[in-house]
ZANU-893381 format. One record per atom (N, C-alpha, C): residue in three letters; x, y, z. Coordinates in steps of 0.2 Angstrom, whole numbers, plus 5000, padded with zeros to 4 digits. Example, Ala and Ser with C-alpha at 12.3 -4.5 7.8 and 13.67 -1.06 7.14 Angstrom:
2
ALA506649725039/ALA506249785039/ALA506649845039/SER506449895035/SER506849955036/SER506450005039/
***
This chain:
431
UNK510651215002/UNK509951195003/UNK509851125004/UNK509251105008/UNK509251035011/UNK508751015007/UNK508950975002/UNK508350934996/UNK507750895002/UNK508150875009/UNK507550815011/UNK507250865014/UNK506950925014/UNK506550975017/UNK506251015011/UNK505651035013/UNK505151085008/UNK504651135013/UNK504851185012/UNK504451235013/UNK503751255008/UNK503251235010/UNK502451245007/UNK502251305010/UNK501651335006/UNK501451395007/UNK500351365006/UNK500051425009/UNK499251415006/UNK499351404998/UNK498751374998/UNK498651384991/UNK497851404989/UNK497751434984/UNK497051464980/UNK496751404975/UNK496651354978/UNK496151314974/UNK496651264969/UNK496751194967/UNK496951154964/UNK496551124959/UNK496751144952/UNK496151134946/UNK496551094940/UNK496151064936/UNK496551004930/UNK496350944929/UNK496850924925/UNK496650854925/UNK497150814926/UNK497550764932/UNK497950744933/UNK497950654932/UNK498650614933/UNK498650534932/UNK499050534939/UNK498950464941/UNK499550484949/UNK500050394946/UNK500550374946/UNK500950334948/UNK500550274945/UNK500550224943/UNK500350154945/UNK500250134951/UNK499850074953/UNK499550054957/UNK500150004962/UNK500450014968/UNK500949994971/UNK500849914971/UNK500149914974/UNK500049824976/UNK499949804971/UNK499749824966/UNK499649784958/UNK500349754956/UNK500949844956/UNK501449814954/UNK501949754957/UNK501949774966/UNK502349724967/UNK502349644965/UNK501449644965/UNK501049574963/UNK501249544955/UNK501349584950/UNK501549584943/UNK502049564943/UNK502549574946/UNK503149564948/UNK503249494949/UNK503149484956/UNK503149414960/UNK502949354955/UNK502349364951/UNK501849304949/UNK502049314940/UNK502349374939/UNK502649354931/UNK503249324934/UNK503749334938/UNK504549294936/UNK504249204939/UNK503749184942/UNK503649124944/UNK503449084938/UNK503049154931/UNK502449124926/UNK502949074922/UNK502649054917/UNK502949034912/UNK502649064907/UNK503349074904/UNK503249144899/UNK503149204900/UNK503249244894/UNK503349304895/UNK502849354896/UNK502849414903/UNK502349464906/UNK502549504903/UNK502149554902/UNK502249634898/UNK502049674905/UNK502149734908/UNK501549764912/UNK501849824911/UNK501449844910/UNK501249944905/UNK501049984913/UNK501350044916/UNK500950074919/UNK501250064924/UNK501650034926/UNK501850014933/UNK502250054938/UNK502350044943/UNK502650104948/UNK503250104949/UNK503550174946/UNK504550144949/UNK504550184954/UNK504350174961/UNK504350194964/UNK504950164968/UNK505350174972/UNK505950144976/UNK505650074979/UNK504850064984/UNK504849984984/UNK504749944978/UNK504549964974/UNK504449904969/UNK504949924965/UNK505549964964/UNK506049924963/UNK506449884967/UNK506549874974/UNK506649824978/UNK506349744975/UNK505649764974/UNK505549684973/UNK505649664967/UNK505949694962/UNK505949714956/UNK506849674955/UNK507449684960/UNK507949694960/UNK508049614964/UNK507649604968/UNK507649544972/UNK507649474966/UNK507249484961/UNK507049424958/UNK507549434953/UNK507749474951/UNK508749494946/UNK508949454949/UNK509049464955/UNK509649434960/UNK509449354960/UNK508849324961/UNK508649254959/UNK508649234951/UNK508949274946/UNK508849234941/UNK508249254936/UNK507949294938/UNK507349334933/UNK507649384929/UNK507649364921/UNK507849394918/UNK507049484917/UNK507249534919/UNK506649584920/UNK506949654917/UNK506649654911/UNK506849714908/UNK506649784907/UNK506649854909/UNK506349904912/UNK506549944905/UNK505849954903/UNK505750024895/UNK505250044897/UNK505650134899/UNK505050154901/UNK504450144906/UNK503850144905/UNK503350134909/UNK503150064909/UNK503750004903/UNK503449934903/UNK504049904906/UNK503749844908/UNK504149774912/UNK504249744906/UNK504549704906/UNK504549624902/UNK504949574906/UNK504649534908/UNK504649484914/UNK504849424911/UNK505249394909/UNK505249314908/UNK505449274914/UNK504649244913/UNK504549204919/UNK505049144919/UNK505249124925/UNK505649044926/UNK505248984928/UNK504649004928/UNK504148954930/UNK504148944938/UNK503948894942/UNK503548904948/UNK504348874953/UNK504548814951/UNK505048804953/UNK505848804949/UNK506048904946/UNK506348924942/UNK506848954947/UNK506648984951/UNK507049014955/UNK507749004956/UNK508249064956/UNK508949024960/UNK509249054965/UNK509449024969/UNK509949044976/UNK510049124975/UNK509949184977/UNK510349234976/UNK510949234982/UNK511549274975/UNK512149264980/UNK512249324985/UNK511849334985/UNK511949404992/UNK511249404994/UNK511349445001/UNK510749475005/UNK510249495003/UNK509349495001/UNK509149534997/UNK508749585001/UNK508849654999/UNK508749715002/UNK508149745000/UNK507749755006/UNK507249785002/UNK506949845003/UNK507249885005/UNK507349965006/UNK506749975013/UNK506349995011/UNK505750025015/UNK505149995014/UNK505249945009/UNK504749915010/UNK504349845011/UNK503549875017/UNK503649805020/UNK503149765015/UNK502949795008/UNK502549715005/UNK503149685002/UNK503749695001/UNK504249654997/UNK504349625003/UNK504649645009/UNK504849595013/UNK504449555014/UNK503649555017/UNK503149535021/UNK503149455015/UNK502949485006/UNK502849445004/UNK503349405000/UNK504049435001/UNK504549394999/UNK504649315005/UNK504449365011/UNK504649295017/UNK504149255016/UNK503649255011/UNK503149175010/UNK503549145005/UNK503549174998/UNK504149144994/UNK504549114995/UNK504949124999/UNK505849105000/UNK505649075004/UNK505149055008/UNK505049005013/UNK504948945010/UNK504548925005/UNK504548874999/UNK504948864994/UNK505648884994/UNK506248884990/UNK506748824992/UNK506848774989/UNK507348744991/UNK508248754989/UNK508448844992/UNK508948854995/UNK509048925001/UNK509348915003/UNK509648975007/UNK509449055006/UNK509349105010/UNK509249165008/UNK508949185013/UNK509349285013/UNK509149315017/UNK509049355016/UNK508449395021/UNK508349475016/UNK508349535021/UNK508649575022/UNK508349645026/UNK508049705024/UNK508149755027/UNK507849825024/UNK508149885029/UNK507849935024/UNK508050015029/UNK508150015036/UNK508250065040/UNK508150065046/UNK507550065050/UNK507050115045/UNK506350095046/UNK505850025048/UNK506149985040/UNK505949915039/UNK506249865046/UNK506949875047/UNK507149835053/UNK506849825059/UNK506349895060/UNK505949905066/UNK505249855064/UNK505049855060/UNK504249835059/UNK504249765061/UNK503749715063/UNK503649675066/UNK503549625061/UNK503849575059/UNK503749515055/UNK503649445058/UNK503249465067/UNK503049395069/UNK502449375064/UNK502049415063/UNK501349385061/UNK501649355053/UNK501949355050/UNK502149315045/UNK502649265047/UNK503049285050/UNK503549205052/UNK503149165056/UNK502849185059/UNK502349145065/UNK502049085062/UNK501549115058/UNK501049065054/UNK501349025049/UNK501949055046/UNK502249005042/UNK502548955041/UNK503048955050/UNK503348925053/UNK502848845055/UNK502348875056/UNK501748815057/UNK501848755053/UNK501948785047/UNK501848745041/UNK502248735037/UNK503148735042/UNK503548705040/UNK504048765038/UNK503948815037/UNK504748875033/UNK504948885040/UNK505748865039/UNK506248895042/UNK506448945041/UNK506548975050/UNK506649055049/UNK507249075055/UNK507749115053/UNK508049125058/UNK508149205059/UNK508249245064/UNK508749315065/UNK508449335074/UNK508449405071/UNK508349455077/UNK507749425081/UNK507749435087/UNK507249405091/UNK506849365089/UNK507049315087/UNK506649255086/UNK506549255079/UNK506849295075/UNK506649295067/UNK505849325068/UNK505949375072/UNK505149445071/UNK505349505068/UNK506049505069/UNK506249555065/UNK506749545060/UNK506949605054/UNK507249595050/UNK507849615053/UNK508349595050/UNK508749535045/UNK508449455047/UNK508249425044/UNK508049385045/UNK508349335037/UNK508349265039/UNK508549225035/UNK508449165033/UNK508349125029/UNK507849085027/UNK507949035025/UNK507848955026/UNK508348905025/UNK507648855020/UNK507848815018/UNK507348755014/UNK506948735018/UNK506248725018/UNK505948705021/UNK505248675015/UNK505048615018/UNK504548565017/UNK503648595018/UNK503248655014/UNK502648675016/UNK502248625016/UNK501848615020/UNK501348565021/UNK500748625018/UNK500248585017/UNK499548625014/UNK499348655019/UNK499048745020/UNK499148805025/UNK498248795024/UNK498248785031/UNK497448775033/UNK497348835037/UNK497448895040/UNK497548935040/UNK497149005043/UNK496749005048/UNK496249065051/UNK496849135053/UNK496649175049/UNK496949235051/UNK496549265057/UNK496749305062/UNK496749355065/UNK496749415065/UNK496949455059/UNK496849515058/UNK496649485048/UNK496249545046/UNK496149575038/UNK496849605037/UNK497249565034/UNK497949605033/UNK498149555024/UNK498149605018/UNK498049565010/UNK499049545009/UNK499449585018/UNK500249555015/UNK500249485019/UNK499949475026/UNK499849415028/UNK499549345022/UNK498949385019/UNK498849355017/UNK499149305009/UNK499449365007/UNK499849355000/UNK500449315002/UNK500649325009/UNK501249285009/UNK501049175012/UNK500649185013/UNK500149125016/UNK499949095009/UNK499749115004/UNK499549114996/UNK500349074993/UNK500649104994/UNK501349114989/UNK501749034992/UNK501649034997/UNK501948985001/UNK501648925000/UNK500748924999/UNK500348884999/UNK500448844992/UNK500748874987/UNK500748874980/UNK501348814979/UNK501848804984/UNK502148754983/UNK502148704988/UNK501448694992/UNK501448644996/UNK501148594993/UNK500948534996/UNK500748444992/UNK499948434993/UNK499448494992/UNK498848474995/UNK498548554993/UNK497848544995/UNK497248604996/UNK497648665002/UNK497748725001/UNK497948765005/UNK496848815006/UNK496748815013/UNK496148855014/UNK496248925021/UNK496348955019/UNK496649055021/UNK495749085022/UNK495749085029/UNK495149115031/UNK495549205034/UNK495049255031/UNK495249295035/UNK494449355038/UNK494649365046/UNK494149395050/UNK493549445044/UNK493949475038/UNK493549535035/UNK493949545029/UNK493649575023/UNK494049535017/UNK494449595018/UNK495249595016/UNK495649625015/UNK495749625007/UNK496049685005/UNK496149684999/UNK496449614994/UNK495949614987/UNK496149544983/UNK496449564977/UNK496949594977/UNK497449594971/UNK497849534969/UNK497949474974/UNK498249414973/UNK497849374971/UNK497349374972/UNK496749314971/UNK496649334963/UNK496549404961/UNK496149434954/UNK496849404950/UNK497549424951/UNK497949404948/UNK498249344946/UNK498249294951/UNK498249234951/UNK497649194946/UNK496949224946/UNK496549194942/UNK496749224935/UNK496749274935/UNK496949304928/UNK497749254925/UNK498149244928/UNK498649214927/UNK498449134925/UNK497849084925/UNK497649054927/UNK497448994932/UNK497649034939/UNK497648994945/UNK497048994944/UNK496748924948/UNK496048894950/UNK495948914957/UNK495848974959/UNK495749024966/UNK495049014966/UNK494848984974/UNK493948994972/UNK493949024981/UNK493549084980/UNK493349154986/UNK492849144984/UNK492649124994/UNK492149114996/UNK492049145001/UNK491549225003/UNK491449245008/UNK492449275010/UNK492649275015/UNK492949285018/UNK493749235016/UNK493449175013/UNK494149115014/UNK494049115007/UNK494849085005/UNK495249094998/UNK495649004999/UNK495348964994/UNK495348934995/UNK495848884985/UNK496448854986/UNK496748814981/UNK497148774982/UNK497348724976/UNK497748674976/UNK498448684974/UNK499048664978/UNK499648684975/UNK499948664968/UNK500448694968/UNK500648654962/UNK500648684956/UNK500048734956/UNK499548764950/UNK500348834947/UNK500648834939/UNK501048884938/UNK500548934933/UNK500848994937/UNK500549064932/UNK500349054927/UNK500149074923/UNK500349094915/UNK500449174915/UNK500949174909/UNK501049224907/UNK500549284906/UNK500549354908/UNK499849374906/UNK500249454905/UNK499849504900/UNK499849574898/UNK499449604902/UNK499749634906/UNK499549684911/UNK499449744909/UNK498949794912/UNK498749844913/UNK498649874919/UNK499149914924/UNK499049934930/UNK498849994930/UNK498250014932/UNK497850054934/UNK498150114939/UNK497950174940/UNK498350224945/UNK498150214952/UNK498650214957/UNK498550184966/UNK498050244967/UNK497450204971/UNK497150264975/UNK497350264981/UNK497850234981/UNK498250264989/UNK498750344987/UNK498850354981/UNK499150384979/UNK498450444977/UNK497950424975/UNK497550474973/UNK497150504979/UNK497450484984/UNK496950494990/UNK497050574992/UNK497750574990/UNK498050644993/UNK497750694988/UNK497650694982/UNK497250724979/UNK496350754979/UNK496150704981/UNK495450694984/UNK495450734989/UNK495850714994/UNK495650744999/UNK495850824999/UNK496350844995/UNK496550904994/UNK496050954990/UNK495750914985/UNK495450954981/UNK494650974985/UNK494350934990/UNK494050944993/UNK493950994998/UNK494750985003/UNK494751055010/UNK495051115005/UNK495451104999/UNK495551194997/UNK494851194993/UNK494851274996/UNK494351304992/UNK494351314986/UNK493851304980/UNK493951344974/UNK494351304969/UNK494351204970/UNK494651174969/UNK494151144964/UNK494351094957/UNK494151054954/UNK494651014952/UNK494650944952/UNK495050894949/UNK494950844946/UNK495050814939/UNK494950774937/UNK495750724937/UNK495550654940/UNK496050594941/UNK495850544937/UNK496250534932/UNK496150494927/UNK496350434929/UNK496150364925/UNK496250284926/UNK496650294934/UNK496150284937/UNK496250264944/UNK495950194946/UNK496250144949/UNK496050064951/UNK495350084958/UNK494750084957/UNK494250044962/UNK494250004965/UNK494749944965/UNK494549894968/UNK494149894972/UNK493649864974/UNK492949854978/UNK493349844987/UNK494049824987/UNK494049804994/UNK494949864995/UNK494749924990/UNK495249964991/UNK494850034992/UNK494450054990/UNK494050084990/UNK493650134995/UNK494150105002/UNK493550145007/UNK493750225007/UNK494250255004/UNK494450335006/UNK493850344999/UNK493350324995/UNK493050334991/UNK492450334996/UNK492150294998/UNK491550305003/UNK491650315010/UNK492250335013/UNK492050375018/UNK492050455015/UNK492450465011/UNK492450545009/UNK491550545006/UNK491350525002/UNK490650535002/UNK490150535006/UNK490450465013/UNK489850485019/UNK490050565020/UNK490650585019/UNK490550635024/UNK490550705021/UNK490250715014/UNK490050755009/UNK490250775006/UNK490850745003/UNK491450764996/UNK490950764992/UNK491250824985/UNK490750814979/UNK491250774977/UNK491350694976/UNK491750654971/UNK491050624966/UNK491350614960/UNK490950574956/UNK491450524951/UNK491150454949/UNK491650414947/UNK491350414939/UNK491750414935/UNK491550434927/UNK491850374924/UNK491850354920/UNK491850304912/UNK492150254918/UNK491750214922/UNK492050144925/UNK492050114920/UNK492550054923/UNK492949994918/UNK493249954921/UNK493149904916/UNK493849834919/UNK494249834913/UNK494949824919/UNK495649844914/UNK496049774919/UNK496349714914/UNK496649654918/UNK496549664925/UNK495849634924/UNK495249624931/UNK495249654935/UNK495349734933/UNK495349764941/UNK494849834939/UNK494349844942/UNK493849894942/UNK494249984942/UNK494150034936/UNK494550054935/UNK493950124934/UNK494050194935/UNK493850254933/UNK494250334935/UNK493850364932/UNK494150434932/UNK493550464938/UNK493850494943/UNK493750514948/UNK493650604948/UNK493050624949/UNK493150684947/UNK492850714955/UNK493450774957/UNK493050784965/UNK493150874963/UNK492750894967/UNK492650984968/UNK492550994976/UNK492751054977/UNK492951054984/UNK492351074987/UNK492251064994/UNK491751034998/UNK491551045006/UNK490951075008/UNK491051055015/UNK490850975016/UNK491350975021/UNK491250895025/UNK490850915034/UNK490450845036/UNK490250815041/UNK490550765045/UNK490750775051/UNK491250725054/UNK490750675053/UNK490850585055/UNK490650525055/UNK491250495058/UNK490950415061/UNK491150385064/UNK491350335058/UNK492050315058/UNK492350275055/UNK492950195059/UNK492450145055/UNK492650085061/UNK492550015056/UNK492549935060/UNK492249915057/UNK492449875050/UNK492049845043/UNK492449835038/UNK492849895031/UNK492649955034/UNK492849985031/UNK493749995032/UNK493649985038/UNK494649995039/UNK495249965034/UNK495049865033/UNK495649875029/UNK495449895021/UNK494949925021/UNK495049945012/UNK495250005012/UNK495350065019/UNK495750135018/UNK496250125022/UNK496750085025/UNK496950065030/UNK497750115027/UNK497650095021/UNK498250175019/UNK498150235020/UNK497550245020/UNK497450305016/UNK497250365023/UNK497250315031/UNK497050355036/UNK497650425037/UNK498050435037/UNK498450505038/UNK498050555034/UNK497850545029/UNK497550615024/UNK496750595026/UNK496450535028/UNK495750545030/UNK495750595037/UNK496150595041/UNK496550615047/UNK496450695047/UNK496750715040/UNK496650805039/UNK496050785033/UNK495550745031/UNK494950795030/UNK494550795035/UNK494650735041/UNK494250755048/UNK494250825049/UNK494750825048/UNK495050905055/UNK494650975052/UNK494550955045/UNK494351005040/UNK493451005042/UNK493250945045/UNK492550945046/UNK492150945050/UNK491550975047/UNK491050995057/UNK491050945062/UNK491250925067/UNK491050905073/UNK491650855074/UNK491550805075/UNK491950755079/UNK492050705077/UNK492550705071/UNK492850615070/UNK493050585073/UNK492850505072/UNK493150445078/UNK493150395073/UNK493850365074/UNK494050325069/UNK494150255076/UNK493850195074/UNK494150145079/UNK494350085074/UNK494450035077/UNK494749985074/UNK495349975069/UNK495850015070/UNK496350035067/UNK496950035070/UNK497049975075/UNK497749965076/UNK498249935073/UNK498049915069/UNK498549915062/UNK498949965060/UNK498850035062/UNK498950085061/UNK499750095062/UNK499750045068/UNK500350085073/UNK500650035070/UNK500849985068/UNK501349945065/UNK501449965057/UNK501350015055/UNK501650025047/UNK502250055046/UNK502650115042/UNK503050115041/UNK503150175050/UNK502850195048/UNK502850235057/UNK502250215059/UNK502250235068/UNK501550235072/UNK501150265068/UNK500850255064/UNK500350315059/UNK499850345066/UNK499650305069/UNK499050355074/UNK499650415079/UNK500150395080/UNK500550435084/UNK500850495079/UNK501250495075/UNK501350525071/UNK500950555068/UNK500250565066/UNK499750575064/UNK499650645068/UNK499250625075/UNK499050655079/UNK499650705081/UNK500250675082/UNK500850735083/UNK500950795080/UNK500850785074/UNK500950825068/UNK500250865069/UNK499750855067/UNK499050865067/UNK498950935075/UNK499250905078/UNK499350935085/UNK499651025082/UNK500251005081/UNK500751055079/UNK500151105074/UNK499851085070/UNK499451135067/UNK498751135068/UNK498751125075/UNK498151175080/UNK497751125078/UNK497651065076/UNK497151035076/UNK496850985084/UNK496250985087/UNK496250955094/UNK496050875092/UNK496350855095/UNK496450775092/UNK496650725099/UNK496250665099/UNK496450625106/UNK496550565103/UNK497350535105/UNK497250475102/UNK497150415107/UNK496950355103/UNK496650295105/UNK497150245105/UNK497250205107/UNK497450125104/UNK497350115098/UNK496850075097/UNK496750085091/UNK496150135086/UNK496350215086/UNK496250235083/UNK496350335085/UNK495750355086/UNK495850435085/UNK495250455087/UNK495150525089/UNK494650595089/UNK495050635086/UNK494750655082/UNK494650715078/UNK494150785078/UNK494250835083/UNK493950895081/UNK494150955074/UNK493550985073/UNK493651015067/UNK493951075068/UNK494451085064/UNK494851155065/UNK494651205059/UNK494251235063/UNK494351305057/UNK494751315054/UNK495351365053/UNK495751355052/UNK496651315052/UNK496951285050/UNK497451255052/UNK498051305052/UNK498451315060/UNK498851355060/UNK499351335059/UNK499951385056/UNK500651365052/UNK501151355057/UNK501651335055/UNK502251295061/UNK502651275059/UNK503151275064/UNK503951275062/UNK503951225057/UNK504551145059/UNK504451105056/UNK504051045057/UNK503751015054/UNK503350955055/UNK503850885053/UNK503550865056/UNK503950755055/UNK503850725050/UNK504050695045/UNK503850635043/UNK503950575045/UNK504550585049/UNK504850505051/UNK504950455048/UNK505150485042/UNK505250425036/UNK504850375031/UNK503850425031/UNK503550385034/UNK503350425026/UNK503150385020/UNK502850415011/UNK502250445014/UNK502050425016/UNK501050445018/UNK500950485023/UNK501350495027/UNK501350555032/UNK501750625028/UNK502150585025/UNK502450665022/UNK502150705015/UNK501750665014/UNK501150705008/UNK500550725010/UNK500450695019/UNK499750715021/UNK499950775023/UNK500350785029/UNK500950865027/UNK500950895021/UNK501250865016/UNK501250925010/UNK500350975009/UNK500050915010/UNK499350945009/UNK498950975013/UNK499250965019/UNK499050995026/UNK499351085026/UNK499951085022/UNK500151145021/UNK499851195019/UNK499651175012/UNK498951215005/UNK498451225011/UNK498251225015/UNK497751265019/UNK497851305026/UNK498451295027/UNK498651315034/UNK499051425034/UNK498651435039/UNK498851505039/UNK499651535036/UNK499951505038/UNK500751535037/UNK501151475033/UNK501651485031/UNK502051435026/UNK502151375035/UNK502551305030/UNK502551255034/UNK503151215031/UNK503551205035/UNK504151155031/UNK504051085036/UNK504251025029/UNK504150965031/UNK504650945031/UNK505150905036/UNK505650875034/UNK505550785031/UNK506150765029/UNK505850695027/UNK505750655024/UNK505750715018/UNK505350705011/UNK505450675006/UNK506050645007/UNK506650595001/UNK506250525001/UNK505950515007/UNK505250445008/UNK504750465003/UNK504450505000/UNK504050524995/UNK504050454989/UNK504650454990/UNK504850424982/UNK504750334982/UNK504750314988/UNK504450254990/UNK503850234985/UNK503450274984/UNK502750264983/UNK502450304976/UNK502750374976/UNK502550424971/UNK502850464968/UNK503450444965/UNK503850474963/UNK503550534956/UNK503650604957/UNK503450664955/UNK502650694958/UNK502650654964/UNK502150724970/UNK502050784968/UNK502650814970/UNK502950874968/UNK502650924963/UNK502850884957/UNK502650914951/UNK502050914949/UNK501550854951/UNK500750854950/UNK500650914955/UNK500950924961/UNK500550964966/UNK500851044962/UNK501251054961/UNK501351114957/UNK501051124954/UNK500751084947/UNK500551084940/UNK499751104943/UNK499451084949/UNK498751124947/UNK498651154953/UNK499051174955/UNK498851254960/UNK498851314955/UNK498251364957/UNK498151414953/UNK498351464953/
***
């Protein structure tokens, strides 16, 4: 039997009450900014998913004493300039916020270090990080030009990062933050459209002096964490697939407990209601400053709508399963301003569409983005692809639950990147 493949069948409606994982970008974040604190982080809830064990693994190898019980951390910070030398390569599996945001870090380190990642990770594009940093003094060597990984990292002198982004991207920006944090002056990071602010909410809560203004994020260096008790909230990139699901099966209710809102994470929550999910958000909350509730969706007819604009980077994860509840809905979704799409862990709009294709959905892609026609039914087929790819191979699993004949997905071992026991929540509420 081949574990990295699964054969799915329809399902009769998904009902309960479920939790999904911890919040992926919280935890990398916990991570990063407790071993820099001074003194000691707790953080409850957090995701052992395979990327944040990478970034988890990286900062052992520098000298973070980081002890795993259970669902808690305990981080004993080394303080801002605690860091030491790691004596090997640091590896960061599949994933690109540990690399993206490790290359800001290590670039403000004064010593040596190199990092790479999967076979995946090797392909993805790490100009727009070395580029802007290189500006402002980190040295960077490798594979064409130091854009892609293996790439390696020598002491460098940051001047204060004055900074206009070109794209809403929160790993660009977190790595430009991290770097900024050990330069000699005011660092001021503008970016076109607010991309998600887990670093800014964490850093204040730690007691950085971070002041957001409109679009720019603006500090002085120098500034070291403090220690802080964390509460990580459940990823809605992770509850997405659930959402979406409990929606196109028929005969479906779910309750998703302590899920993270964040305001600038939040678009798979208002596009699914421009496009007539029964979702409603129950006992809102702040939990260690991040906007938090229990998510309750019943299944629903949907209305295509055009999707573009600021709403992108705040679902910018969550497009492969907004993808299949298009397909699910009357008329014609058009998704633009999503080329960020094609630089993730796959071409998400190509793999997308490929797959989507195969189960009889009519779909045209774009540069940056998609047409979506609604498919009555989705028809069943051989195998489907993940390509290595956590979020293409759960929009597949859930694309299964509705399609006429079983469907098998290869590729599946990528799951565990992000949401380790899928499986078992998707088990636990089919009826």
């Amino acid at each position: 039997m081949n574990k990295n493949k699964i054969a799915l069948s329809k399902s009769n409606g998904l009902r309960g009450e479920i939790t999904v994982p911890g919040d992926k970008s919280i935890t990398h974040r916990s991570v990063i900014f407790g071993s820099i604190a001074d003194g000691v982080t707790r953080v409850k809830g957090y995701l052992s998913g395979e990327d944040n064990l990478r970034t988890i693994n990286a900062f052992q190898m520098m000298g973070v004493d980081i002890v795993i019980d259970g669902d808690e951390l305990t981080i004993k910070g080394v303080g801002l300039n605690g860091l030491k030398e790691p004596d090997d390569v640091i590896y960061a599996g599949n994933s690109g916020t540990t690399a993206r945001l490790m290359l800001g870090l290590l670039s403000a380190q004064n010593f040596f270090s190199a990092l790479t990642g999967d076979k995946y990770l090797r392909r993805r594009p790490m100009k727009r990080i070395v580029a802007p940093l290189s500006q402002f003094g980190a040295k960077f060597s490798g594979r064409k030009g130091a854009t892609l990984l293996p790439i390696s990292v020598s002491p460098g002198e940051i001047s204060p990062i004055k900074y206009d982004m070109n794209i809403a991207s929160a790993q660009l920006k977190s790595a430009l933050m991290l770097a900024g944090l050990y330069s000699n002056g005011e660092n001021i990071i503008t970016e076109p459209s607010l991309s998600r602010d887990h670093t800014e909410n964490m850093l204040r809560a730690m007691g950085v002096a971070v002041k957001s203004e409109g679009t720019t994020v603006t500090f002085d260096a120098g500034q070291t964490p403090r220690a802080l008790d964390i509460n990580v909230p459940g990823d809605i990139s992770s509850a997405a697939f659930f959402i979406v699901a409990a929606t196109i099966i028929k005969g479906s209710e779910l309750m998703i407990k302590n899920v993270g809102i964040n305001p600038t994470r939040r678009g798979i929550i208002d596009i699914m209601l421009s496009m007539g999910a029964d979702l409603t958000l129950e006992n809102t909350r702040k939990e260690s400053g991040e906007d938090v509730a229990d998510i309750v969706v019943r299944s629903s007819d949907l209305t295509a709508i055009d999707i573009g604009g600021d709403v992108i980077p705040k679902a910018i994860d969550e497009f492969p399963i907004i993808a299949l509840a298009a397909a699910m809905a009357k008329g014609t979704t058009v998704v633009r301003d999503a080329a960020e799409l094609r630089v993730k862990e796959s071409d998400r709009i190509a793999t997308t569409a490929e797959n989507l294709r195969k189960l009889g959905v009519e779909i045209v892609e774009h540069e940056d983005g998609m047409e979506i026609t609604r498919t009555k039914q989705l028809t069943g087929c051989g195998d489907l692809e993940s390509y290595g790819d956590h979020r293409i191979a759960m929009m597949l699993c859930i694309a299964a639950q509705v399609a006429e004949t079983p469907c098998v997905i290869n590729d599946i071992e990528c799951i565990n990147t992000s949401f380790p026991g899928f499986f078992e929540i998707l088990k636990s509420t089919r009826k």
